[in-house]
C-alpha positions in Angstrom: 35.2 9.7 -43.2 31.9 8.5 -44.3 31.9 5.6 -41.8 32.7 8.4 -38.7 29.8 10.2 -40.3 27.3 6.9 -39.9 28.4 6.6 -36.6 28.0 10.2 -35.0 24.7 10.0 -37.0 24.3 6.6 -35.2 24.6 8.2 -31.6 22.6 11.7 -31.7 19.8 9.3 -33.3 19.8 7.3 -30.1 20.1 10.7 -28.2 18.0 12.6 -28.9 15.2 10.6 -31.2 12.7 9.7 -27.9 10.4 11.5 -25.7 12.7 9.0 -23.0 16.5 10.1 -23.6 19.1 10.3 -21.4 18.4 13.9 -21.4 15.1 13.8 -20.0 15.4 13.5 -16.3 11.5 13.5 -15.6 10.7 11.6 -12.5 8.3 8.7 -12.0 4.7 9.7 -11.3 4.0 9.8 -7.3 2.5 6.3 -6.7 0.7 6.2 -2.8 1.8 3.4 -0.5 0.0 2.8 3.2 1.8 0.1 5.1 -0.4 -1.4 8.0 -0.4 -4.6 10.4 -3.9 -5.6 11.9 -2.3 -5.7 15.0 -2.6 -3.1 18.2 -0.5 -0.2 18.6 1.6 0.6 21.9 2.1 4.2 22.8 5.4 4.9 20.8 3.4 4.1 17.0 4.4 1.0 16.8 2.5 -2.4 16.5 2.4 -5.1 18.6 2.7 -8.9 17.1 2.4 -11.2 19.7 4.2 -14.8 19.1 2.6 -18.4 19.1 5.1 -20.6 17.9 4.2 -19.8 14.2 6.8 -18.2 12.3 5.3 -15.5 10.2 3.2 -12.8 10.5 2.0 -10.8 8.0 1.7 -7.1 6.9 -0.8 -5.4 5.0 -0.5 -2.8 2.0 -2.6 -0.6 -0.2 -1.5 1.2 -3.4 -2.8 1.7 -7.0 -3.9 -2.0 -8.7 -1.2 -4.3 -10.4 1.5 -2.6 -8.9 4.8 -3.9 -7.7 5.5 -3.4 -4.2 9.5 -4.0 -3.2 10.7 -5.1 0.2 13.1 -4.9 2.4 14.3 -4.6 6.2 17.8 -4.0 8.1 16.6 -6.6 10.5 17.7 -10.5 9.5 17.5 -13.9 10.9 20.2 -16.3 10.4 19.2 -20.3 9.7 22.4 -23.0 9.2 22.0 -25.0 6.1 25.0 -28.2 6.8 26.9 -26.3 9.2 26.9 -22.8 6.1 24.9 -19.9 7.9 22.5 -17.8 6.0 21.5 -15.2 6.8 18.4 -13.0 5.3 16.5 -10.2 5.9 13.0 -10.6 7.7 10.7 -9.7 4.7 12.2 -10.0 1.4 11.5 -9.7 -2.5 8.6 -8.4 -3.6 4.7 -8.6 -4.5 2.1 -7.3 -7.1 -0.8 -5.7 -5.6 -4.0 -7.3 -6.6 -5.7 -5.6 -9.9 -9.1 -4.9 -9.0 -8.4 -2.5 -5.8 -4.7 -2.3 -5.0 -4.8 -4.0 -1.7 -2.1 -6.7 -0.7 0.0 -9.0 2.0 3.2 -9.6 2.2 4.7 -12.5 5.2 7.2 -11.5 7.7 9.5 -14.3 9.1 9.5 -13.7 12.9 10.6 -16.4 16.0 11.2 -16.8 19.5 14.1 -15.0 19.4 12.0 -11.4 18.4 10.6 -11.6 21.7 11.7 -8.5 23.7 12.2 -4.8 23.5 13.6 -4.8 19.6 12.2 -2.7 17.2 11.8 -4.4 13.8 11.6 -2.4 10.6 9.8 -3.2 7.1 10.3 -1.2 4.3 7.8 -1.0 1.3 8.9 0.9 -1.8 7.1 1.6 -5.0 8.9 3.5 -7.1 10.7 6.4 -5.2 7.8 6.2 -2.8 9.3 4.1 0.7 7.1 3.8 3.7 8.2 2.0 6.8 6.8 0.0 9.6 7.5 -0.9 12.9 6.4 -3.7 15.2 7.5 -5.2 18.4 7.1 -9.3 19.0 5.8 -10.3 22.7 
C-alpha cells in the first residue's frame, strides 16, 4: 500500500510539477522564415536557375539569429553506389542561421537532367513555420 502510494505520488509529481507538462499544449512562438534564390523570376513566381555543368545551386534564407532551419523537398535524384541506387531528396538536413543577423544558404543538388519544364520544390521549416520555393533549371 505504501509503495502504490510512492508511486501515484511519483506520477502527478511529474504531471503536474512544471510550467511544461503534458497538460500544457502552448504552441511554439511564431518564428519568421523568407526563402529566396538570387536568381530571376518567370511570370508564374517561380525562379529561374540556369545550368552550367556545376551541380549545385544554392538558396538563400532569413530568420531570427542562431536558429535552425530544416529542409526538405519531394523532388530527389538517384546516384548508384556499386550497382545499389540511392536515392535522396534535392536539399536535405539542415542549417543554423548565422548569429549576428539571421541570414543563411543552404546548397541544392541540381544536374542536367533538371533541365526542362519541371517544377522543383524546397521546403524550409522552422518550427511550425514552412515556406516553400520553386525554381525551374534551363
Amino acid at each position: 500500500m505504501i509503495l502504490l502510494r510512492i508511486i501515484v505520488s511519483v506520477v502527478v509529481l511529474f504531471l503536474f510539477s512544471c510550467n511544461d507538462n503534458i497538460f500544457n499544449n502552448s504552441q511554439d512562438p511564431f518564428i519568421p522564415l523568407t526563402l529566396y534564390m538570387d536568381r530571376e523570376m518567370d511570370g508564374d513566381g517561380n525562379y529561374i536557375v540556369n545550368f552550367n555543368t556545376f551541380n549545385y545551386t544554392d538558396i538563400f534564407y532569413q530568420t531570427e539569429p542562431t536558429t535552425r532551419v530544416f529542409w526538405d523537398s519531394p523532388n530527389t535524384f538517384t546516384i548508384y553506389h556499386m550497382g545499389i541506387p540511392i536515392t535522396e531528396p534535392i536539399i536535405c538536413c539542415s542549417t543554423y542561421s548565422d548569429g549576428d543577423d539571421g541570414s543563411g544558404k543552404q546548397m541544392i543538388y541540381i544536374n542536367e537532367d533538371f533541365i526542362g519544364d519541371d517544377v522543383y520544390t524546397i521546403i524550409g521549416c522552422v518550427g511550425s513555420n514552412c515556406q516553400y520555393l520553386y525554381f525551374k533549371v534551363q
